[in-house]
C-alpha positions in Angstrom: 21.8 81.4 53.9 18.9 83.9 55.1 15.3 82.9 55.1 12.2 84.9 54.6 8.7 84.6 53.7 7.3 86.4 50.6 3.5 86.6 49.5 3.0 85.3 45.9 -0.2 86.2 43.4 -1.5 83.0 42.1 -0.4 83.8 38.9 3.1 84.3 39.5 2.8 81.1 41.7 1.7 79.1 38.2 4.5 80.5 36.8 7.5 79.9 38.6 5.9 76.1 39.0 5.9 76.3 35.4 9.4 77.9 34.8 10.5 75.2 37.2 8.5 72.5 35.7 9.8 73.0 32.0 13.8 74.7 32.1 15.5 72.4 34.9 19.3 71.3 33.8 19.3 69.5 30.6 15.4 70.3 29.5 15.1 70.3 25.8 13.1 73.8 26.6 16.6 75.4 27.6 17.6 74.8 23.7 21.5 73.8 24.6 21.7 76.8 26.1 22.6 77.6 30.4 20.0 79.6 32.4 18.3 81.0 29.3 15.9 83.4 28.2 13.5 83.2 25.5 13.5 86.3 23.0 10.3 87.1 20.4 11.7 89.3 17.2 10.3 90.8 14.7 12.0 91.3 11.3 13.1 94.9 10.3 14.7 96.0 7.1 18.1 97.6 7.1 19.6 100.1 3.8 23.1 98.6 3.7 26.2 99.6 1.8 26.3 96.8 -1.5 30.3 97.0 -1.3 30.3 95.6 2.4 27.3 93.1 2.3 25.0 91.3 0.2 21.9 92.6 0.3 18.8 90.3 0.7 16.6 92.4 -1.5 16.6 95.5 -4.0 14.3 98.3 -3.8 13.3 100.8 -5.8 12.7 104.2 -5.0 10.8 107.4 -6.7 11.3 110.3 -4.5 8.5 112.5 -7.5 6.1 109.4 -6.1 7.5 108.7 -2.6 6.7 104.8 -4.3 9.0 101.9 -3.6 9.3 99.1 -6.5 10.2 95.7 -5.9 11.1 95.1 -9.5 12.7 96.9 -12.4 10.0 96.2 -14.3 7.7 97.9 -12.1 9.9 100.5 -12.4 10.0 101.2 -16.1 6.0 101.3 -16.1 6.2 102.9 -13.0 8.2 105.7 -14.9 5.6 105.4 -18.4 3.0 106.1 -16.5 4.6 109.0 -14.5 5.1 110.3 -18.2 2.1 109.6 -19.6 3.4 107.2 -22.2 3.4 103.9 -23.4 6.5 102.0 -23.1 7.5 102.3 -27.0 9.1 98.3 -26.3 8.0 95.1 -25.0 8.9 95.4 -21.2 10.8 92.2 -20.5 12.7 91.6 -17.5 16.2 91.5 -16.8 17.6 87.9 -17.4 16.0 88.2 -21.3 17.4 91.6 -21.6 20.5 90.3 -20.7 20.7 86.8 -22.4 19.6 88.1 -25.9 21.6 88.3 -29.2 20.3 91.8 -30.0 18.3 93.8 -27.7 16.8 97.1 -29.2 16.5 99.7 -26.6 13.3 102.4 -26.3 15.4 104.7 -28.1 15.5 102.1 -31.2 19.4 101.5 -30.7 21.3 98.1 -30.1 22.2 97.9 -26.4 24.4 95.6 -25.0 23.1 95.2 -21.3 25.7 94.0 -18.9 24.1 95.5 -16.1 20.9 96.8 -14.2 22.1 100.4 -15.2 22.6 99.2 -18.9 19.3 97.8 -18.4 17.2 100.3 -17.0 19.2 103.1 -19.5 18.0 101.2 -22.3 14.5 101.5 -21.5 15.0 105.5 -21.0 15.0 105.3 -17.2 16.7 108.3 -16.4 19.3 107.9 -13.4 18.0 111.0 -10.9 14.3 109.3 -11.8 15.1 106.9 -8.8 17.1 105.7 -5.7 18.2 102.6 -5.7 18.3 100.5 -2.0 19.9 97.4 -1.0 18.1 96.3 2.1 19.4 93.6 4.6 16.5 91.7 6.8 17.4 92.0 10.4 15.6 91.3 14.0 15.0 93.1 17.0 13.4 92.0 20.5 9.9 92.2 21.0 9.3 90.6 24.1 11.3 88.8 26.3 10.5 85.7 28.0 11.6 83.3 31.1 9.3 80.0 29.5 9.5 78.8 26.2 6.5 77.9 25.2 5.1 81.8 26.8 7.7 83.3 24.7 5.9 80.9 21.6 2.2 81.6 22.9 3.3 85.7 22.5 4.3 85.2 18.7 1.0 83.5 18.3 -0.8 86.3 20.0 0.7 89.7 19.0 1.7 87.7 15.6 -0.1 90.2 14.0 1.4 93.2 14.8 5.3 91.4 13.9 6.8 91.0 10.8 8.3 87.3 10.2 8.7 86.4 14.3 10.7 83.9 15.6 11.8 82.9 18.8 15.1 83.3 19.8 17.4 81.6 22.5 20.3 84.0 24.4 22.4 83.2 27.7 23.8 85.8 30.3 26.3 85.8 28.1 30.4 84.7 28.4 32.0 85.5 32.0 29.0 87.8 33.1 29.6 87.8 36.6 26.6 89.7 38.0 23.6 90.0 39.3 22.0 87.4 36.2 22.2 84.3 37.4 21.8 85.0 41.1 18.6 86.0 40.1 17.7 83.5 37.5 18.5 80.6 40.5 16.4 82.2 43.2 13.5 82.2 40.6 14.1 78.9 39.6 14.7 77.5 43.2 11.3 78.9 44.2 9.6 77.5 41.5 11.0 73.8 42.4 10.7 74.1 46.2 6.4 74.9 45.1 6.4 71.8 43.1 7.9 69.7 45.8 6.1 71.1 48.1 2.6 70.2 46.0 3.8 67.1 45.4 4.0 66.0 49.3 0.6 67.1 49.7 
């Protein structure tokens, strides 16, 4: 084993005392997990395919408007207002649509709804009015961490320019045979000789 002598800044000092102090073997900081690091994601939305996944949420869209609508009731006043019109029927929302006996569409006939379309069809909502998109929530990394609790500081912090953050736990991964946890060790060991080191003093 080869020994040298390196020159540390006072904060990087704290912090390899601290990464030492807090993520030794079998530290509740290390979240079951070997030689972690600590991940800060943000939530992102994703247009999925409906026939492959569930999506989490429906939007719709109004390219005339460039307007997305979170309900289909937004949409139908949405597309009133576009016209310049009142809604010639009580807008009520889907499940009531659906669930009644006799439902008398904006062009004064019976529909039967048995679906969005049938719903939004019966209220004159043409079909090329709007897009519909099936969105699936999703992370990505923000930030990446060594300590736990820095990695939970930086969601506090830059909270406000994430969407829905959460810290999240990974491991080198299965068989990874390279330069990882060399590197993760030597910061670690360094870290623990400071400590033992202070505490002999």
């Amino acid at each position: 084993m080869r020994e040298i002598t390196i020159r540390l800044t006072k904060e990087q000092e704290r912090y390899l005392k601290e990464f030492a102090s807090k993520h030794y073997s079998g530290s509740d900081d290390n979240l079951c997990t070997s030689q972690p690091l600590h991940l800060v994601e943000t939530q992102i939305e994703r247009v999925i395919d409906p026939d492959h996944q569930d999506p989490d949420k429906v939007i719709y869209f109004v390219p005339d408007s460039y307007q997305d609508y979170e309900t289909m009731q937004e949409l139908i006043e949405a597309y009133y207002e576009h016209q310049g019109e009142e809604c010639p029927i009580e807008i009520v929302d889907y499940d009531t649509a659906y669930d009644a006996d006799e439902f008398i569409g904006a062009d004064g006939e019976e529909w039967v709804i048995t679906d969005e379309d049938d719903y939004l069809l019966a209220y004159g909502i043409p079909e090329d009015f709007y897009y519909k998109r099936n969105i699936c929530f999703d992370y990505k990394t923000a930030a990446v961490f060594f300590i736990l609790d820095e990695a939970r500081k930086y969601k506090e912090y830059q909270g406000h320019n994430l969407t829905n953050p959460r810290t999240y736990t990974i491991g080198a991964g299965y068989a990874n045979h390279g330069e990882y946890h060399h590197f993760w060790e030597l910061l670690f060991g360094i870290g623990k000789q400071l400590n033992e080191e202070e505490e002999t003093k």
